[in-house]
ROTORVEX-397008 format. One record per residue: x, y, z of N, C-alpha, C in turn; residue number from 1. Coordinates in nm, 4 decimals, padded with zeros to 6 digits. Layout:
# residues N
X, Y, Z, X, Y, Z, X, Y, Z, NUM
...
//
This chain:
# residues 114
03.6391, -02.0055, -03.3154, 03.6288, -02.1062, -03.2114, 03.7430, -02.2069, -03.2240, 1
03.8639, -02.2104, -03.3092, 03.9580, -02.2426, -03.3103, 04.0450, -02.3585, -03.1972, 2
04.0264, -02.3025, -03.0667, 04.1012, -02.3403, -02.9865, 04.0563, -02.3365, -02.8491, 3
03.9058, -02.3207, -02.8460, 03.8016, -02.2717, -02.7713, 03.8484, -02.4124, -02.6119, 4
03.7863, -02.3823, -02.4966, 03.7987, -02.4076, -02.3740, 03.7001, -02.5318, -02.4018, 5
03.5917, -02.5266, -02.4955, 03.4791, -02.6391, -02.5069, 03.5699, -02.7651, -02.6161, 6
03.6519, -02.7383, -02.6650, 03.7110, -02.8499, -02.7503, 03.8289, -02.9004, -02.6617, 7
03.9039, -02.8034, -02.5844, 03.9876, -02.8325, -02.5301, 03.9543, -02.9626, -02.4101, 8
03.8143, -02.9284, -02.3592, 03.7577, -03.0360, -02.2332, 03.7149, -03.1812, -02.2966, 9
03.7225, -03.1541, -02.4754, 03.6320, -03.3290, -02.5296, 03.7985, -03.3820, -02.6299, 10
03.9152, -03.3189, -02.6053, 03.9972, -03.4039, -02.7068, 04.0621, -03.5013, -02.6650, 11
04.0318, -03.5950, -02.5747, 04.0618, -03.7151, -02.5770, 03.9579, -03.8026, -02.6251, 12
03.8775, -03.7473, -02.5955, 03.7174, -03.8322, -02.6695, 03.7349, -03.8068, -02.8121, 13
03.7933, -03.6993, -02.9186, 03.7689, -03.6626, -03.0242, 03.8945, -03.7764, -03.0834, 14
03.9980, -03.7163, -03.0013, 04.1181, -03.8799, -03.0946, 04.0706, -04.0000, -03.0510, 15
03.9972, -04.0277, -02.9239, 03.9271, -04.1844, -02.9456, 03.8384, -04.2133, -03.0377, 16
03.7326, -04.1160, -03.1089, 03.6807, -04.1377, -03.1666, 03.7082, -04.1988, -03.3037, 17
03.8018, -04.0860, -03.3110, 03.9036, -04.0580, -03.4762, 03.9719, -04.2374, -03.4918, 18
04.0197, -04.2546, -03.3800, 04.1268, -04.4565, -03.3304, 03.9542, -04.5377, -03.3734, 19
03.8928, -04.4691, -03.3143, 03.7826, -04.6094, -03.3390, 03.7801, -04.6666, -03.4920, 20
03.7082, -04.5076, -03.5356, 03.6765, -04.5477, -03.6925, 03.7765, -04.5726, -03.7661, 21
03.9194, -04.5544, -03.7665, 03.9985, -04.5774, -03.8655, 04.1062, -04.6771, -03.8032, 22
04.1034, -04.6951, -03.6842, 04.1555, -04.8330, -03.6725, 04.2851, -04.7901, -03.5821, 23
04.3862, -04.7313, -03.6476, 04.4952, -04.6515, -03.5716, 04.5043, -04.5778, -03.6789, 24
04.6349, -04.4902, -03.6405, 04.6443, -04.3323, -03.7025, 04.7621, -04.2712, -03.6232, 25
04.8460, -04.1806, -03.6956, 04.9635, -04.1314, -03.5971, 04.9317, -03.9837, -03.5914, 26
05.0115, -03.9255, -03.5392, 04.9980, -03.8196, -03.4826, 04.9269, -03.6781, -03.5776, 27
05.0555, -03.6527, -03.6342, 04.9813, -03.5692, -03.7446, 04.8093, -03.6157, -03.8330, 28
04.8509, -03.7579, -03.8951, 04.7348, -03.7580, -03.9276, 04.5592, -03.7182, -03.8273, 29
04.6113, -03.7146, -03.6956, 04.5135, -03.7459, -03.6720, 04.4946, -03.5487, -03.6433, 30
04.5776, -03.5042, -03.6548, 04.5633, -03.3269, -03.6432, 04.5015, -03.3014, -03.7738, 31
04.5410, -03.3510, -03.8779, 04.4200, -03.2964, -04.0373, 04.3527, -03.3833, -04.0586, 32
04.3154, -03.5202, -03.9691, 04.1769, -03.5455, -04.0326, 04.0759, -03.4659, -03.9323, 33
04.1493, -03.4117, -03.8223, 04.0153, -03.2956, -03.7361, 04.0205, -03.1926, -03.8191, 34
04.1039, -03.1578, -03.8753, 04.1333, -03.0314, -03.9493, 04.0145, -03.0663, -04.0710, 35
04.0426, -03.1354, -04.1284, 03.9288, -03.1961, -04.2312, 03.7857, -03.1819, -04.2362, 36
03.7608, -03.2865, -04.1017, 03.6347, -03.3209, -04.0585, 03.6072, -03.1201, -04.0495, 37
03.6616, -03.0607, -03.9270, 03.5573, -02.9228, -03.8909, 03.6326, -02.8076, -04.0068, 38
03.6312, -02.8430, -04.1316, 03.6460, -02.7516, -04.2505, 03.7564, -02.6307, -04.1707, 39
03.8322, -02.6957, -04.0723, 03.9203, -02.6036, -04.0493, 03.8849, -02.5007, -03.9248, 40
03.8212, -02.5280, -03.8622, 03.7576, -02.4935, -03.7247, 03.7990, -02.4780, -03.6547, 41
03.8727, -02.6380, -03.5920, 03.9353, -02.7063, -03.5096, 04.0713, -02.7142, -03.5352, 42
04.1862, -02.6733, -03.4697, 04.2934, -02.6759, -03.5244, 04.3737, -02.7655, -03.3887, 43
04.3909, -02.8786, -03.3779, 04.4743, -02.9683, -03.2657, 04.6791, -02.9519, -03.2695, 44
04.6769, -02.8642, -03.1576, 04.8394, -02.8573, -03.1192, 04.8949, -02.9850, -03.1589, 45
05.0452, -02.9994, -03.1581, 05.1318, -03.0923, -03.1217, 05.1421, -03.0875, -02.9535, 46
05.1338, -02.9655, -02.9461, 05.1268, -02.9768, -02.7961, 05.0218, -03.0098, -02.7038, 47
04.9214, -03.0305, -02.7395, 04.8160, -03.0305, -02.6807, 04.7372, -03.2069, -02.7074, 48
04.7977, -03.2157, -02.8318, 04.7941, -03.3640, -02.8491, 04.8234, -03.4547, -02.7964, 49
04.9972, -03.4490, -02.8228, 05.1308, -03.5657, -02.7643, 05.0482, -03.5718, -02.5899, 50
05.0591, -03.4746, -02.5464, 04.9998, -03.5074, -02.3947, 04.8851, -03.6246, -02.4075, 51
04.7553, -03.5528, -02.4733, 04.6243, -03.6397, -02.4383, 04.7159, -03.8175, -02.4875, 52
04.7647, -03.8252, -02.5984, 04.7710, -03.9519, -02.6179, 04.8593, -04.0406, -02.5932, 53
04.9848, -03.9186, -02.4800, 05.0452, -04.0245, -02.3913, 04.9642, -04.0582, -02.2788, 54
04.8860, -03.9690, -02.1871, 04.8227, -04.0032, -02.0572, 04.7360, -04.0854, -02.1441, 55
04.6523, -04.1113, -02.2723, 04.5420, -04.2443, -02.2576, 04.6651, -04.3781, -02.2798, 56
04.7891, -04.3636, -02.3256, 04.8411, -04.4647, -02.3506, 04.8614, -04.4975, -02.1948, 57
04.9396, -04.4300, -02.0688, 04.9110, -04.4842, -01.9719, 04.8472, -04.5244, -01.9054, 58
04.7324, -04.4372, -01.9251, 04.5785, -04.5197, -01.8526, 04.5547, -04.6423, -01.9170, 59
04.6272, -04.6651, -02.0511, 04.6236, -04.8623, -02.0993, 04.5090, -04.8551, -02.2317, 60
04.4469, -04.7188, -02.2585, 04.3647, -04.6944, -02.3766, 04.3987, -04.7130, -02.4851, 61
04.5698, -04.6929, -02.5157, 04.5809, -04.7038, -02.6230, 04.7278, -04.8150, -02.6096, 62
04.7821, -04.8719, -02.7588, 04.8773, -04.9248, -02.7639, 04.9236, -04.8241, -02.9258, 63
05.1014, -04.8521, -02.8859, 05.1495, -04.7886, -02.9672, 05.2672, -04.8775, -03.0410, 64
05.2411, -04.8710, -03.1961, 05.3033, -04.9423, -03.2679, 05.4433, -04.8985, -03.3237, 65
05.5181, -04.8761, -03.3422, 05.6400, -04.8068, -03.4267, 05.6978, -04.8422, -03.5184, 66
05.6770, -04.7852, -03.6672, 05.7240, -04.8568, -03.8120, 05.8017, -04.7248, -03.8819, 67
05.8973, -04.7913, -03.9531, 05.9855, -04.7124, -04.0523, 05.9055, -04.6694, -04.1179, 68
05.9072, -04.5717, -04.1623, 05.8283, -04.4792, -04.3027, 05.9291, -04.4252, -04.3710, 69
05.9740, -04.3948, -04.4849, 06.0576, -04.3571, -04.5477, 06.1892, -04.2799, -04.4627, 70
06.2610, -04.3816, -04.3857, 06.3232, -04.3623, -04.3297, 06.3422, -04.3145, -04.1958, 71
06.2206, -04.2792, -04.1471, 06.2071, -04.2243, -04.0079, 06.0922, -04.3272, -03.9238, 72
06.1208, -04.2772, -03.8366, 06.0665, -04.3782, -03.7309, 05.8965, -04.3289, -03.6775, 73
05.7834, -04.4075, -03.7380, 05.6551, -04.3157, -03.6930, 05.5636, -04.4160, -03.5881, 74
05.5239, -04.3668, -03.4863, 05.4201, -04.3910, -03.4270, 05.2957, -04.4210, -03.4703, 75
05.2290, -04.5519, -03.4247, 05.0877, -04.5432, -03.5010, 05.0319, -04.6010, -03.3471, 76
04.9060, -04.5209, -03.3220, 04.8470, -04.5485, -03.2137, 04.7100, -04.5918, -03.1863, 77
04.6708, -04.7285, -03.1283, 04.5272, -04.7709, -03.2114, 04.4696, -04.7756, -03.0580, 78
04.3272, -04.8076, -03.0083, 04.2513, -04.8359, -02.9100, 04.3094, -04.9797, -02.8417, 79
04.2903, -04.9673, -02.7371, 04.3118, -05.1372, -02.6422, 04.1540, -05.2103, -02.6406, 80
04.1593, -05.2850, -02.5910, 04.0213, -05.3129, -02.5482, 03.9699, -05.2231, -02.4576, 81
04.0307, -05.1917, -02.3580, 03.9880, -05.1008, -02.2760, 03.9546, -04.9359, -02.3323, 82
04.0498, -04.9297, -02.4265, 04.0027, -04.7798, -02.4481, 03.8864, -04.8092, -02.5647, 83
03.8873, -04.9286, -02.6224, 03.7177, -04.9442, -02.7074, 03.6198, -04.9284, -02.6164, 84
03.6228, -04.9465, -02.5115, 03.5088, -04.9789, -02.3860, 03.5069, -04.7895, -02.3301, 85
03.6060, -04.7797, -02.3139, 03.6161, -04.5948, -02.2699, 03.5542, -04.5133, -02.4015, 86
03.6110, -04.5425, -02.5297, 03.5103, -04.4733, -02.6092, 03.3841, -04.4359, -02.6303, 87
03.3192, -04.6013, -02.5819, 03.1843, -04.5822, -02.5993, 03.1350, -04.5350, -02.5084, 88
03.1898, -04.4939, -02.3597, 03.1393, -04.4613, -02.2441, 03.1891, -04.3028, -02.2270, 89
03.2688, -04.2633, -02.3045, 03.3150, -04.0976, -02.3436, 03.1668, -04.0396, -02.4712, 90
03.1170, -04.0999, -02.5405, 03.0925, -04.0692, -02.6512, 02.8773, -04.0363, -02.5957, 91
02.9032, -04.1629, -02.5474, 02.7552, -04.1838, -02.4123, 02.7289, -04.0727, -02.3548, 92
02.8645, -03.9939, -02.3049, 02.8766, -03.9152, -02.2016, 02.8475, -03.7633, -02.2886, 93
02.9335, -03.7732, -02.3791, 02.9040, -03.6359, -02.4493, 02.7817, -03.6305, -02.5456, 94
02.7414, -03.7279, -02.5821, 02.5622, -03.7179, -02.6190, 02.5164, -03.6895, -02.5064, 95
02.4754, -03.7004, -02.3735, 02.4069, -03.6737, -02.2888, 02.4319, -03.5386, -02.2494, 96
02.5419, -03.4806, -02.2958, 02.6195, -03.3335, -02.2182, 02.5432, -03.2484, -02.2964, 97
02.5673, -03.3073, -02.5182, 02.5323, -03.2560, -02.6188, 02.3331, -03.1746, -02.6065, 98
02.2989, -03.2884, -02.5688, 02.1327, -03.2846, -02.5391, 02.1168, -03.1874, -02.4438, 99
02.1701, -03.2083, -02.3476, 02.1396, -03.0983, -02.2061, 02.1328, -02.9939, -02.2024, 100
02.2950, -02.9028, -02.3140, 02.2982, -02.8399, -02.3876, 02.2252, -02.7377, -02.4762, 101
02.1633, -02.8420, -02.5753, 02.0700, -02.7709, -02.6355, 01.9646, -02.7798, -02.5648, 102
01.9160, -02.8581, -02.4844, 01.7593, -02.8088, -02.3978, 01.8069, -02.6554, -02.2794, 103
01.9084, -02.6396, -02.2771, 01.9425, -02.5447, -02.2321, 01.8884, -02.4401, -02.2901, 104
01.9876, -02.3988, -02.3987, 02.0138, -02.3479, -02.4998, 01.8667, -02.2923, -02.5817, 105
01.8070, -02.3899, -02.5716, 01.6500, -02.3636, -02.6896, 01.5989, -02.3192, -02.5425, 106
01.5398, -02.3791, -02.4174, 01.5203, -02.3296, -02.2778, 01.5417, -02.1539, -02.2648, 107
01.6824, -02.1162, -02.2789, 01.7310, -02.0017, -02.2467, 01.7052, -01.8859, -02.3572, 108
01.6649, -01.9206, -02.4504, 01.5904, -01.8409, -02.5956, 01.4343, -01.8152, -02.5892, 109
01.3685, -01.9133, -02.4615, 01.2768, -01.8729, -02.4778, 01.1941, -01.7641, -02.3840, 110
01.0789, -01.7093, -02.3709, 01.0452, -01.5808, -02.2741, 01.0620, -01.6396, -02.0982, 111
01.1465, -01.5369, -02.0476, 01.1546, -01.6371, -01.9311, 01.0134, -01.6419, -01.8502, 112
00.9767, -01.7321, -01.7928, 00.8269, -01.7198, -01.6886, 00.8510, -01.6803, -01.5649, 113
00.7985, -01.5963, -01.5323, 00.7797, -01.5669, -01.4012, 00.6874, -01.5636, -01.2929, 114
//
């Protein structure tokens, strides 16, 4: 499930999540702490990334900081107020999707009635 169509529809919610709890985070890091978190499951492009977290930086979700690191120039990208407020209303959204889901799911396992 690697790269599946169902992770692909929640990864802007998954790096907002990732900005909430740790405050900001740059790019790579934020590809192995998913890598981390799903024991390697989940594997997040560069390509598939850089997109989501330029369009939330334009939608005003995020702000982006830029500091020397041993000589190179790194991005660190944290929540706005606004994208704190979008998190919790992304996160709302996919608990309610999550639930539906499994009442589906346990629903569709069981003998159908007729």
């Amino acid at each position: 499930m690697k790269n599946s169509q169902l992770y692909k529809g929640s990864l802007t919610t998954i790096i907002m999540k990732l900005l909430e709890e740790n405050g900001r985070m740059y790019g790579y890091e934020i590809t192995q702490k998913v890598k981390l978190i799903t024991a390697g499951e989940l594997n997040i492009t560069e390509g598939a990334l850089y997109p989501a977290l330029h369009k939330l930086e334009a939608d005003g979700h995020l702000d982006v900081e830029v500091e020397k690191v041993d000589n190179r120039l790194r991005k660190y990208y944290k929540l706005t107020e606004s994208g704190k407020t979008e998190t919790v209303n992304r996160l709302t959204e996919l608990e309610g999707f999550i639930k539906n889901m499994q009442t589906l799911v346990a629903r569709a396992a069981l003998k159908p009635e007729y």
